[in-house]
N, C-alpha and C positions, 0 to 999 in steps of 0.2 A: 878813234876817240881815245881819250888818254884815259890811266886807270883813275885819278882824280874824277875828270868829268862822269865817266860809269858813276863809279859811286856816289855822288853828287847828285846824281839824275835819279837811280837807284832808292836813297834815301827821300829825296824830294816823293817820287812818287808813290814812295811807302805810307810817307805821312798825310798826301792826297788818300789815300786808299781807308789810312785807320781813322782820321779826324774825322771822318762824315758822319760814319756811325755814330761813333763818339759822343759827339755832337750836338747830332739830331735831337728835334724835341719828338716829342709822344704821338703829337697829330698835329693836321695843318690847320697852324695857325691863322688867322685875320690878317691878311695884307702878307703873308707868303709869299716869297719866288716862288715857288714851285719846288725845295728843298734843295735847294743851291747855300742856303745862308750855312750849310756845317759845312762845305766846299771853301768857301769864300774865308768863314773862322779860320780854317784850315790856315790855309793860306796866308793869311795878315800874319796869325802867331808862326808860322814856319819861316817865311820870309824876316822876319822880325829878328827870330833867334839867329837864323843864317848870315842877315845882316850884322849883328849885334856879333856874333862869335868871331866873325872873321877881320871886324875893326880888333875887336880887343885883342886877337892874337898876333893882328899886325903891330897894334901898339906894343903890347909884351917883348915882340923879337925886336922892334925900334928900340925901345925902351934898354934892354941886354946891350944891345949893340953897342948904344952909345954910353954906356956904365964902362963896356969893356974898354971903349978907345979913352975915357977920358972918366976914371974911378974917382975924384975930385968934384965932380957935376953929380955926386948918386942922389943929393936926398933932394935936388932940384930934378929932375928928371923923375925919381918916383914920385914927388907930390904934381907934379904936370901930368902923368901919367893914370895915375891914380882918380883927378878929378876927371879927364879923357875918359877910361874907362866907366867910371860914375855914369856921366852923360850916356856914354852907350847905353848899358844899362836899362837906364830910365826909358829908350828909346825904345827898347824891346819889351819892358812893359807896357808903353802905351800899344804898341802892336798886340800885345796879351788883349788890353781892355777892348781894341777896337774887334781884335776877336770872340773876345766874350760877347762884345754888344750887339755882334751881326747872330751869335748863335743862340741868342735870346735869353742869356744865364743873367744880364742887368734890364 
């Protein structure tokens, strides 16, 4: 396993570990899994962020790259860029809310 993957796994299962807690409501609620819903929060907002961090940093190094070969294209590439990013974004907040909503905070 490469030291990428480690860590990746590593931090994944870190945040499975602390979100449950976290999480968790007080007592079991009406209509409850069975206290899977801070598991699952976990998860939507982890995956979300993971998602979301490694478009924008692909975008970012795209983004350099093509500044460098062609410095003439920068403020069309940052505002393409930029909106790209945006969209992520957004994207990892509806993961936020979809996590909020399984963990019972809406």
């Amino acid at each position: 396993m490469t030291r990428k993957t480690l860590g990746l796994a590593t931090a994944m299962t870190a945040l499975l570990l602390v979100s449950a807690p976290a999480l968790a409501a007080g007592g079991e609620a009406a209509g409850s899994s069975g206290g899977w819903d801070g598991v699952g929060a976990g998860l939507a907002i982890g995956l979300a962020a993971l998602g979301a961090g490694l478009g924008q940093g692909r975008t970012g190094a795209s983004a350099m790259e093509g500044i460098a070969r062609n410095p003439q294209a920068t403020g069309k590439i940052q505002t393409v860029m930029i909106i790209g990013m945006a969209l992520m974004e957004s994207l990892a907040i509806y993961g936020l809310i979809v996590g909020l909503k399984l963990s019972g905070v809406f």
